[in-house]
VONU-903385 format. One record per atom (N, C-alpha, C, O, CB): residue number from 1; x, y, z; residue in three letters. Coordinates in pm, whole numbers. Atoms other than C-alpha are relative to their C-alpha. Glycine has a CB too. Layout:
- NUM	X	Y	Z	ALA
...
# end
This chain:
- 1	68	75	-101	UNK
- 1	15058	6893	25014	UNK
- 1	-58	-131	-54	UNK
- 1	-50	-235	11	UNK
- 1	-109	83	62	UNK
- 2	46	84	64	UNK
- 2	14893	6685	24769	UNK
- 2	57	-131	-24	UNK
- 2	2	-241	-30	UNK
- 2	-21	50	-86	UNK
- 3	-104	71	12	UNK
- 3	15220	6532	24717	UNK
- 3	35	-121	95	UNK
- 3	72	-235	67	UNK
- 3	88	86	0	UNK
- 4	-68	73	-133	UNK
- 4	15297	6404	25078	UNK
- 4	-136	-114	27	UNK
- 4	-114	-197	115	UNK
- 4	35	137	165	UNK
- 5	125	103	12	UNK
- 5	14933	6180	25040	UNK
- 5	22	-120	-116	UNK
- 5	-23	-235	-128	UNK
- 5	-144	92	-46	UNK
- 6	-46	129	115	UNK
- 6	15075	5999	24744	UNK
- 6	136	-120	46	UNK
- 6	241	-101	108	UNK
- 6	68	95	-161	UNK
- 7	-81	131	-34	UNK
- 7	15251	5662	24780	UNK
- 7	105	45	-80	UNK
- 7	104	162	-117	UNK
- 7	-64	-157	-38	UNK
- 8	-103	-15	123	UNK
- 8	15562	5637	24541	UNK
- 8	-2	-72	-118	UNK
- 8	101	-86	-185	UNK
- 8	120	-25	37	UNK
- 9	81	31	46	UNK
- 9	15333	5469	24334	UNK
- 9	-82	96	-94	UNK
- 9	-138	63	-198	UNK
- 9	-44	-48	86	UNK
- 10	77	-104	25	UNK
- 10	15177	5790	24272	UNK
- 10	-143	-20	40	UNK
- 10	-227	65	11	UNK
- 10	13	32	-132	UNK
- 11	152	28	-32	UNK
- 11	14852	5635	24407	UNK
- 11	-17	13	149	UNK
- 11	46	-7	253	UNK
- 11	-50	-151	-49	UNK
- 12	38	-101	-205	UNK
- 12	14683	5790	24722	UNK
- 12	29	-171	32	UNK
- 12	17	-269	-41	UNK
- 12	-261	109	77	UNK
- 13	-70	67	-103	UNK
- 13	14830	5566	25022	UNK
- 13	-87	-139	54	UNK
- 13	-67	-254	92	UNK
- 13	25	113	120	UNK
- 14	119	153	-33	UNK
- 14	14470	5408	25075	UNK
- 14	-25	-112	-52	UNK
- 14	-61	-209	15	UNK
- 14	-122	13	-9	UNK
- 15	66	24	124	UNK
- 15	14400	5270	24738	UNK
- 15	194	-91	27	UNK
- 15	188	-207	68	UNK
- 15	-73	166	-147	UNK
- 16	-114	122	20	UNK
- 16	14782	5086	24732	UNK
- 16	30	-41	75	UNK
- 16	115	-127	52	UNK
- 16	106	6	-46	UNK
- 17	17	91	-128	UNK
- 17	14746	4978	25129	UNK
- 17	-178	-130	-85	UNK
- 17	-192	-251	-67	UNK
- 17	-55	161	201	UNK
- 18	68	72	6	UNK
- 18	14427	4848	24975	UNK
- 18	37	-199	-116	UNK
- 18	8	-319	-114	UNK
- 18	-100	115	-36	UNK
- 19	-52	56	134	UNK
- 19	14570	4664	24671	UNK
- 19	95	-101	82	UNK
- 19	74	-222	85	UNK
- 19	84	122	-120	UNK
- 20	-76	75	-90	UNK
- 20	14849	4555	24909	UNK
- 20	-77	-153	78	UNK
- 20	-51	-273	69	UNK
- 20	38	114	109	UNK
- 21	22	137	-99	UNK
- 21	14642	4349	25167	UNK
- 21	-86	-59	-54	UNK
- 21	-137	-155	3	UNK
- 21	-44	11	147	UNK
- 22	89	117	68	UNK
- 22	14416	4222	24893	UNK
- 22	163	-126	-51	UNK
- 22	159	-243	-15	UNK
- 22	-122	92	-187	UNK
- 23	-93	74	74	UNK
- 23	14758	4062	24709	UNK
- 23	56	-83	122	UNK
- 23	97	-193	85	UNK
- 23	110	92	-87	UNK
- 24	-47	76	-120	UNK
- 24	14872	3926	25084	UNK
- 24	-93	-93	28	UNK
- 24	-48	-208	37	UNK
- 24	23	81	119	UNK
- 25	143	98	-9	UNK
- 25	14487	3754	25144	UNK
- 25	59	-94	-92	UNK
- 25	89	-202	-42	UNK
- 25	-170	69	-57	UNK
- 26	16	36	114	UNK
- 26	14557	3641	24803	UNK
- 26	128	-144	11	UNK
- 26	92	-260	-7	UNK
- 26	21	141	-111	UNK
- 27	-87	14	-23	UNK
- 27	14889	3514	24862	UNK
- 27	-36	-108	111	UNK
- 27	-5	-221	74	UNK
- 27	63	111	11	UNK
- 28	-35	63	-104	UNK
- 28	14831	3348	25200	UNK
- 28	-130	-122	-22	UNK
- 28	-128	-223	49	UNK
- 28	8	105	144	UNK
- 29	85	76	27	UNK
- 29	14494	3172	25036	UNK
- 29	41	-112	-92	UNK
- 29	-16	-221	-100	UNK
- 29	-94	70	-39	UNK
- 30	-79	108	103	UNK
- 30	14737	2999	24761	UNK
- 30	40	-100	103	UNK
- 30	7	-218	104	UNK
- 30	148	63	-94	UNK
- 31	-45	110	-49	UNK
- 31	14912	2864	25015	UNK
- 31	-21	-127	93	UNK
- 31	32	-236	113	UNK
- 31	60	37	25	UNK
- 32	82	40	-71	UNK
- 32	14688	2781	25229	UNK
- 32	-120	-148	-89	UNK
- 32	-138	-260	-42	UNK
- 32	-65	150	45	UNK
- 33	1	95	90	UNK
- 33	14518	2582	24944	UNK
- 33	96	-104	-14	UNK
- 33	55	-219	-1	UNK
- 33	-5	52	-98	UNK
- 34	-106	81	66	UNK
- 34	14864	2420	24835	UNK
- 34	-13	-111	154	UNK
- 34	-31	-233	158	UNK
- 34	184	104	-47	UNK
- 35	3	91	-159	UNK
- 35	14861	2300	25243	UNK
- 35	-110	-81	0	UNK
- 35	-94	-193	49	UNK
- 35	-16	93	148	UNK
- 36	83	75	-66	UNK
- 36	14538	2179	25258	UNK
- 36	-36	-123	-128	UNK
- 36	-119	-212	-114	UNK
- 36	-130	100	61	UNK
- 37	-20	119	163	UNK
- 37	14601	1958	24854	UNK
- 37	88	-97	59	UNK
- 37	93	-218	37	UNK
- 37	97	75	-174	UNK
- 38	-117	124	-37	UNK
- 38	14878	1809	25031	UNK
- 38	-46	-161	116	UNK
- 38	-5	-275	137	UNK
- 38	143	106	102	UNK
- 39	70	104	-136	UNK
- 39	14642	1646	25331	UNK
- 39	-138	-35	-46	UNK
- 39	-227	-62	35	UNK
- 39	-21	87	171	UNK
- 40	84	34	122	UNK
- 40	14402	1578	25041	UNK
- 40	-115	65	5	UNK
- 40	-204	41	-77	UNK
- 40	-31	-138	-17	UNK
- 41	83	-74	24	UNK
- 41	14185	1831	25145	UNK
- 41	-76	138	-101	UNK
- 41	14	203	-152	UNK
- 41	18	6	76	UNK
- 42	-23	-87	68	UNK
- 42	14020	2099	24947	UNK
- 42	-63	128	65	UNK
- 42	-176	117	113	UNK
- 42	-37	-37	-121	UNK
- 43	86	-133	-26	UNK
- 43	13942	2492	25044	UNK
- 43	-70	26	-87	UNK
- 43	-26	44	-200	UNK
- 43	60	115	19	UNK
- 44	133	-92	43	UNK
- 44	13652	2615	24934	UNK
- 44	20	111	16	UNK
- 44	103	133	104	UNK
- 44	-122	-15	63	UNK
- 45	12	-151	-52	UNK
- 45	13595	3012	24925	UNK
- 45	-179	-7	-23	UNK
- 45	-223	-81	-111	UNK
- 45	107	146	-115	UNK
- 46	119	0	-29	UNK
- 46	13196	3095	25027	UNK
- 46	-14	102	-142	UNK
- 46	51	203	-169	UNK
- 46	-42	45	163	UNK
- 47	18	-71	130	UNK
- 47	13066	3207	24686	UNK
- 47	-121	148	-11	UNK
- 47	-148	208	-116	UNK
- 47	-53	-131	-103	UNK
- 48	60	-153	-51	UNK
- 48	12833	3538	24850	UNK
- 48	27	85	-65	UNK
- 48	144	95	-30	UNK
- 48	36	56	118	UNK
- 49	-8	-139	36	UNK
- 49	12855	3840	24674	UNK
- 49	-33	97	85	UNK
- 49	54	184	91	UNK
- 49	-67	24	-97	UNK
- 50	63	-85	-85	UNK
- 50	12646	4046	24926	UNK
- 50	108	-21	128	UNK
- 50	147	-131	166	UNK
- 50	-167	-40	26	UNK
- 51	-58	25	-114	UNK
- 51	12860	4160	25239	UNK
- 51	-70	-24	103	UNK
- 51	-5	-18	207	UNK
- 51	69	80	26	UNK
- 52	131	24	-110	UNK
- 52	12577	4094	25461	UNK
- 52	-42	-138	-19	UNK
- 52	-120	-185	63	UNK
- 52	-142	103	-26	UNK
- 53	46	169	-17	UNK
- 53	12530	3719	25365	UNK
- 53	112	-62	67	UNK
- 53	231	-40	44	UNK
- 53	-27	-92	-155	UNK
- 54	-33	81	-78	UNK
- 54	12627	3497	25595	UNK
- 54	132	-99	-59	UNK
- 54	119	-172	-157	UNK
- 54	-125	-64	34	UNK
- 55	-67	88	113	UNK
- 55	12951	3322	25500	UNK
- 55	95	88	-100	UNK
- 55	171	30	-179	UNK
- 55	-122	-74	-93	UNK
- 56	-35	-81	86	UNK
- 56	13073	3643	25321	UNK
- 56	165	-10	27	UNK
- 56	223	27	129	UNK
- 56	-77	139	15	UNK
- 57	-181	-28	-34	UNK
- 57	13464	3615	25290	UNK
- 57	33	-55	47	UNK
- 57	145	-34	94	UNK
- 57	66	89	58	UNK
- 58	-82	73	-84	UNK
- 58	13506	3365	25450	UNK
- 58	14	-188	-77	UNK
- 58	-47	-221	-179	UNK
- 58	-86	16	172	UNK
- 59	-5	122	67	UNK
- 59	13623	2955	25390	UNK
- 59	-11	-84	42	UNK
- 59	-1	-84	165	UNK
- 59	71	-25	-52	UNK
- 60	0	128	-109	UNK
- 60	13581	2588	25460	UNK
- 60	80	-95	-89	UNK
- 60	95	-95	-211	UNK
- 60	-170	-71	50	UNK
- 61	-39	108	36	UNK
- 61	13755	2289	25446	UNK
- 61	-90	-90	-65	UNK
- 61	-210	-82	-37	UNK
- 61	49	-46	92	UNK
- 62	118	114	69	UNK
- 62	13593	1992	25220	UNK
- 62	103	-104	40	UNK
- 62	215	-103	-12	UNK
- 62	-54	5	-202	UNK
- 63	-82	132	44	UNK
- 63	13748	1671	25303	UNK
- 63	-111	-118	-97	UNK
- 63	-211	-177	-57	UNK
- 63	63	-84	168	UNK
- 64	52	70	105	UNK
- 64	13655	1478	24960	UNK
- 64	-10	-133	3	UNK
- 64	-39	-182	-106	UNK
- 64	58	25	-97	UNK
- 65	-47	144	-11	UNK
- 65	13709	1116	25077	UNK
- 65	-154	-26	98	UNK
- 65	-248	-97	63	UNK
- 65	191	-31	89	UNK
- 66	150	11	-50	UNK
- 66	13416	1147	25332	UNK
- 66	-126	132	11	UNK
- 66	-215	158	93	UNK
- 66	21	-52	146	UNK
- 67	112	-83	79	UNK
- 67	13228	1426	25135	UNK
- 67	-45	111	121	UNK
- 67	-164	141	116	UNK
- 67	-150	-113	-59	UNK
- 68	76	-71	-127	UNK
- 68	13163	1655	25459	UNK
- 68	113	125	-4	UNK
- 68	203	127	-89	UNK
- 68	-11	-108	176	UNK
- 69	-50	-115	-23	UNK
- 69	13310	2000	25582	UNK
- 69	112	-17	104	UNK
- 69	103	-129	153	UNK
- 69	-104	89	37	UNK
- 70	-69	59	-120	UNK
- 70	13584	1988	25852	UNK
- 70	-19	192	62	UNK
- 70	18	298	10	UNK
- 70	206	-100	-35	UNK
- 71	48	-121	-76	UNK
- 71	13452	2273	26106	UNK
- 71	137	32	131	UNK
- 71	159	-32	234	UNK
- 71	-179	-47	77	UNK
- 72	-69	-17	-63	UNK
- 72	13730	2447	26245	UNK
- 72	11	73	177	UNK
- 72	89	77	272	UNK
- 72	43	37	-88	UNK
- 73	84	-64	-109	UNK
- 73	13557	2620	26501	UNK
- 73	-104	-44	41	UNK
- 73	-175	-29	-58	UNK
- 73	-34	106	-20	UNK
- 74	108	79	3	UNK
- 74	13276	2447	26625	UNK
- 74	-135	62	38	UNK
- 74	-239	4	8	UNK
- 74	27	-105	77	UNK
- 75	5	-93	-33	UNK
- 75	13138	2740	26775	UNK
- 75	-128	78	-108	UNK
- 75	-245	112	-97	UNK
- 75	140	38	10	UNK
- 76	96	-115	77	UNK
- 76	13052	2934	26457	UNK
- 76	-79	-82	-104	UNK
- 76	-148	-13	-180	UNK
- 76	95	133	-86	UNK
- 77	114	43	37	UNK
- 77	12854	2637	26292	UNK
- 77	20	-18	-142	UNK
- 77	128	42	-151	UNK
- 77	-108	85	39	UNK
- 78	19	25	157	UNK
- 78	12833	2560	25892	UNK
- 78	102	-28	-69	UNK
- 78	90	-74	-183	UNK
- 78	-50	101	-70	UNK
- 79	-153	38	17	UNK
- 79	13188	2515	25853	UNK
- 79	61	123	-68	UNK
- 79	150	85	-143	UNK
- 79	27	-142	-95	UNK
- 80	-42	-119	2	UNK
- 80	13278	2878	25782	UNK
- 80	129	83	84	UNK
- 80	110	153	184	UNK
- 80	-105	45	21	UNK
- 81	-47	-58	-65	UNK
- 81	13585	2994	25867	UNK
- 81	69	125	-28	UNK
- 81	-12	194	-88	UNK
- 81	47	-69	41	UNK
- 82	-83	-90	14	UNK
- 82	13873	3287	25843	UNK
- 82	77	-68	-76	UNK
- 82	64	-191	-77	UNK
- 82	52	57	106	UNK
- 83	-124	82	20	UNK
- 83	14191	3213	25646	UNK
- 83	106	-59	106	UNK
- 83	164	-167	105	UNK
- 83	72	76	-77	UNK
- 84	-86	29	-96	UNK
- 84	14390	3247	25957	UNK
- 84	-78	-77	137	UNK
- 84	-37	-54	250	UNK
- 84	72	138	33	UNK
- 85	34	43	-84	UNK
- 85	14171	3041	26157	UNK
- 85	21	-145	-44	UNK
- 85	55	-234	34	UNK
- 85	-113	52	38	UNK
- 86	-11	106	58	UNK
- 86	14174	2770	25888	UNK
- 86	185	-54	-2	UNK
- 86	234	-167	-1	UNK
- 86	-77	31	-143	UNK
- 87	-157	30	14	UNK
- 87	14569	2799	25870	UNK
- 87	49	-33	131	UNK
- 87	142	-113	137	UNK
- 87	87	126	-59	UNK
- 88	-19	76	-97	UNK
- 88	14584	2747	26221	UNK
- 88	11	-125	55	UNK
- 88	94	-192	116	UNK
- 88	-41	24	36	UNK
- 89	13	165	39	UNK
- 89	14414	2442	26171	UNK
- 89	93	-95	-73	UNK
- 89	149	-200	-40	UNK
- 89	-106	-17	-79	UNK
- 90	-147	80	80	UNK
- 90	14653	2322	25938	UNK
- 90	139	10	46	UNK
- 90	211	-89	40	UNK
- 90	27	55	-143	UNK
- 91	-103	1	-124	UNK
- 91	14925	2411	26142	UNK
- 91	26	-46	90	UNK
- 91	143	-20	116	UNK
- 91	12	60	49	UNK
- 92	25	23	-129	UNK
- 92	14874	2274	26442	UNK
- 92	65	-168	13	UNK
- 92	39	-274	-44	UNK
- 92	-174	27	34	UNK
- 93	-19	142	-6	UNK
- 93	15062	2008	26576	UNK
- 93	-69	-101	68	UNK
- 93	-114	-94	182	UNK
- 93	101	-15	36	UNK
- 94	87	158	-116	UNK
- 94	14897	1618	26653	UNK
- 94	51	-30	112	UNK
- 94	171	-24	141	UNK
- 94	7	-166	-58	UNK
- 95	-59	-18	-133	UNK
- 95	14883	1560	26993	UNK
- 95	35	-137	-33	UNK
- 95	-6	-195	-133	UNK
- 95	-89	46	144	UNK
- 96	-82	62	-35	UNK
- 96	15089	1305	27096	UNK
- 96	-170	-151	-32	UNK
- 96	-164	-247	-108	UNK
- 96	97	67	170	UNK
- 97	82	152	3	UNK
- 97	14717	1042	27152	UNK
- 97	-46	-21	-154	UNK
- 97	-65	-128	-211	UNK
- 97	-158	-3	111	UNK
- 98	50	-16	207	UNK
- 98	14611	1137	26752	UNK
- 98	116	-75	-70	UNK
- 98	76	-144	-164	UNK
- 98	5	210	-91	UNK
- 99	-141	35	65	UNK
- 99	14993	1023	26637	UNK
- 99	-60	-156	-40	UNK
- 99	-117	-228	41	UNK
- 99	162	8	126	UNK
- 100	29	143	11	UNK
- 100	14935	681	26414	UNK
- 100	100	-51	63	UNK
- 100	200	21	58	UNK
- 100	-16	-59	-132	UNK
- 101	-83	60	-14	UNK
- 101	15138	415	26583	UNK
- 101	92	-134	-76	UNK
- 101	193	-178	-21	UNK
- 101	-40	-5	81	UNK
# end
């Protein structure tokens, strides 16, 4: 029985789902970085230890040219966001009136 709880890993199922979606975070924060070097911005990660501080796990944009945060949400305030809220952001196509001419 013991058996059918182990990954093929040999490590219980939780513990290498956990391992897993840390190396995917991990993964989607590189690139997410590499995206936001290219538009000369830089991610930040909120440096919290405590899961209860404000900011915990989560990231912001810095644009370094005019020293400020770029708040992807405007909503949740301090410039704190998700990865996939920030990658949205970077994703997102300029509307048509933003386009330089």
């Amino acid at each position: 029985m013991i058996d059918s709880l182990l990954s093929p890993s040999r490590l219980p199922l939780s513990i290498s789902w956990g391992i897993l979606s840390g190396m995917n975070n991990k993964v989607l924060e590189n690139r997410i970085r590499r995206v936001a070097a290219r538009r000369g911005l830089l991610l930040t990660k909120c440096r919290a230890r405590d899961d209860r501080a404000l900011g915990y796990g989560m990231f912001m944009l810095i644009d370094p040219e005019h020293g400020g945060a770029i708040n992807p949400d405007e909503s949740a305030g301090r410039g704190w966001a998700t990865l996939e809220t920030i990658d949205r952001l970077l994703n997102k196509k300029p509307s048509t009136s933003a386009r330089r001419r």
